[in-house]
N, C-alpha and C positions, 0 to 999 in steps of 0.2 A: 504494500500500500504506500501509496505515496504522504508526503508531510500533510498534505491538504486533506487529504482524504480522513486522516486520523483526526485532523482536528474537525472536521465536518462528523466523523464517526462519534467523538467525546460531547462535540455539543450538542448532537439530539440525543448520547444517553443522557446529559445535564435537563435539556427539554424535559423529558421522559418522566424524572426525578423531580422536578419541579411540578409539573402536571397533576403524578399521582399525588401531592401534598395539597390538591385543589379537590375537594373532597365531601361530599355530604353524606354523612352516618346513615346507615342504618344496618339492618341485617349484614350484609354486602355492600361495604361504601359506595357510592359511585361516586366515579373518579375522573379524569381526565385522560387518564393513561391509554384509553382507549380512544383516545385523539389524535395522543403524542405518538404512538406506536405504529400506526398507521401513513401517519403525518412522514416519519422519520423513511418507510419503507417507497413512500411514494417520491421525495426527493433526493435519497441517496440510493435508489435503488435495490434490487430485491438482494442482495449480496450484504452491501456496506448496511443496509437496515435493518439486517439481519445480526449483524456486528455489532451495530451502535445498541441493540435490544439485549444481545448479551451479555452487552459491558454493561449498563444497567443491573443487571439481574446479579451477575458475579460479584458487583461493588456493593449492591447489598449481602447477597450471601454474606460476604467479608465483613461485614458487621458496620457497614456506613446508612447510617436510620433515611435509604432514600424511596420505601416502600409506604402505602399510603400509612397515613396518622405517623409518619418517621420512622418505623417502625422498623428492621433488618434479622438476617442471620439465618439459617439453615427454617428454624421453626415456621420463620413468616412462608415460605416456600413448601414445608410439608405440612403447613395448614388449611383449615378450611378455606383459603382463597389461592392458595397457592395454585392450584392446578390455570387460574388464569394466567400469571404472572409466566408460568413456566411453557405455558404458548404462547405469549407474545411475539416472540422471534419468526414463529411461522407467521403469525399475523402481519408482520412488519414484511417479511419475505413476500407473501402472495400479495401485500398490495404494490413491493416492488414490481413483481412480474407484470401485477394492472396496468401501472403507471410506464413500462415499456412498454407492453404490446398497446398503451394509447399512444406512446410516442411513435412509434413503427407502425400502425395501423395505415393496409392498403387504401381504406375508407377513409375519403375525406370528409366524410358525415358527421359531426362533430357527436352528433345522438348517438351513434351507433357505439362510437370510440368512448362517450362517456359508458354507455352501457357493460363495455368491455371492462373497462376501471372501477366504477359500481360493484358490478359481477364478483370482480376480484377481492374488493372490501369487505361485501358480506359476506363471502364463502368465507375468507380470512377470520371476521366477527364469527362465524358460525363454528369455524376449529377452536377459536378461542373460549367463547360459550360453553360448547360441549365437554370439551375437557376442563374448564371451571366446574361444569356441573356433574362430569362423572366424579372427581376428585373430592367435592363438597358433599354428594349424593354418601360415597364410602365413609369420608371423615363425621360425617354428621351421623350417621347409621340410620338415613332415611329407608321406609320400607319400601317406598314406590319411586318409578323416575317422575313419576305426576307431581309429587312432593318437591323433588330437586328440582324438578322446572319452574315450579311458582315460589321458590327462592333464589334459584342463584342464576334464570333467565328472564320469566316474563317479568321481573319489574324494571329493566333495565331496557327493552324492547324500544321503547319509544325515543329514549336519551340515543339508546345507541345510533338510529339511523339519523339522528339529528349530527351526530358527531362526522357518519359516514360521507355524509355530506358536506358538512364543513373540511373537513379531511381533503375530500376531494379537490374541495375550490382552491381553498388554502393553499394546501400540496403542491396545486398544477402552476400554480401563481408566483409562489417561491421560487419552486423549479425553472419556472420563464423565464424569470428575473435574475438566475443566477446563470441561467446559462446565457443569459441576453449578456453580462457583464465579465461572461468567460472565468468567475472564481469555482464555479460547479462544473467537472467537465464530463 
C-alpha cells in the first residue's frame, strides 16, 4: 500500500470510531457505524475498506474504548453485538465492489448504476444483520429466530435504509471530489 493509501485506510477507521460513539440506547444501540462502514467501502474501495474496517475492529480488540458507549476488548466482540461488529468488513467490502461496478458500469443510466450500488449496500446491511442476529439469537438463548429478528433486526429496519442512502450520496460525492483533485487514486 502506498503512504496515501494508509492514511486514507486510518482515517475512515478514525471515521468509523467516531460514528459508533454517535449513539442512541437501547436494547441494541443504534449507531452510526452502519454509515461509517459502508461510507469507508464505497470510497476506498472494496479492498482498502475492507482494511480500514479491520483496523477499527483490531484497535478495539486491543483494548482502545473505540466500540459504541467507548467501550473495547475481546468481550465487546464475543458479545451480544459482536456478531455485527465482526461483519463489518464484508459490509464495507461488498459496498466496495457496488461502488466499482457503478464506476465501471456499461450503463450510462445513472438508475440503473445506482441500482447496482443500492443492491450492493443492502445485500452488505443484510450479511451484517444476519450475523448480528444469529450471534445475538445464540448469546441471548432466544428460543425462536422470530424473537432474534424483533430485537436485533426489525427495529433498526427503517434507520438503516435511511443511512443506505445517505451512504450512497455521500460516498459517491466524496469519491468525485477526491478523485476530481487526484489525492484518491
Amino acid at each position: 500500500m502506498k503512504i496515501r493509501d494508509i492514511c486514507f485506510t486510518a482515517l475512515f477507521a478514525s471515521v468509523i470510531a467516531v460514528c459508533s460513539q454517535i449513539s442512541i440506547p437501547a436494547g441494541v444501540p443504534f449507531t452510526l457505524q452502519t454509515f461509517a462502514v459502508p461510507l469507508a467501502g464505497i470510497v476506498l474501495g472494496a479492498r482498502k475498506g475492507f482494511i480500514a474496517v479491520a483496523v477499527y475492529i483490531l484497535i478495539g480488540a486491543a483494548g482502545v474504548p473505540v466500540f459504541t458507549q467507548f467501550k473495547s476488548g475481546f468481550a465487546v466482540l464475543f458479545g451480544h453485538t459482536g456478531g455485527y461488529i465482526i461483519s463489518f468488513p464484508f459490509m464495507a467490502f461488498l459496498a466496495g465492489i457496488g461502488a466499482d461496478l457503478y464506476a465501471g458500469a456499461a450503463h450510462k443510466n445513472r438508475f440503473i448504476r445506482y441500482i447496482i450500488l443500492g443492491g450492493s449496500l443492502v445485500l452488505g446491511s443484510a450479511v451484517t444483520y444476519a450475523i448480528g442476529m444469529t450471534v445475538g439469537k445464540f448469546y441471548m438463548g432466544f428460543d425462536n429466530w422470530g424473537q432474534a429478528f424483533a430485537v436485533f433486526v426489525a427495529p433498526f429496519i427503517y434507520s438503516e435504509v435511511i443511512k443506505i442512502v445517505l451512504a450512497c450520496g455521500i460516498g459517491l460525492n466524496v469519491k468525485s471530489i477526491l478523485a476530481k483533485s487526484r489525492i484518491l487514486v
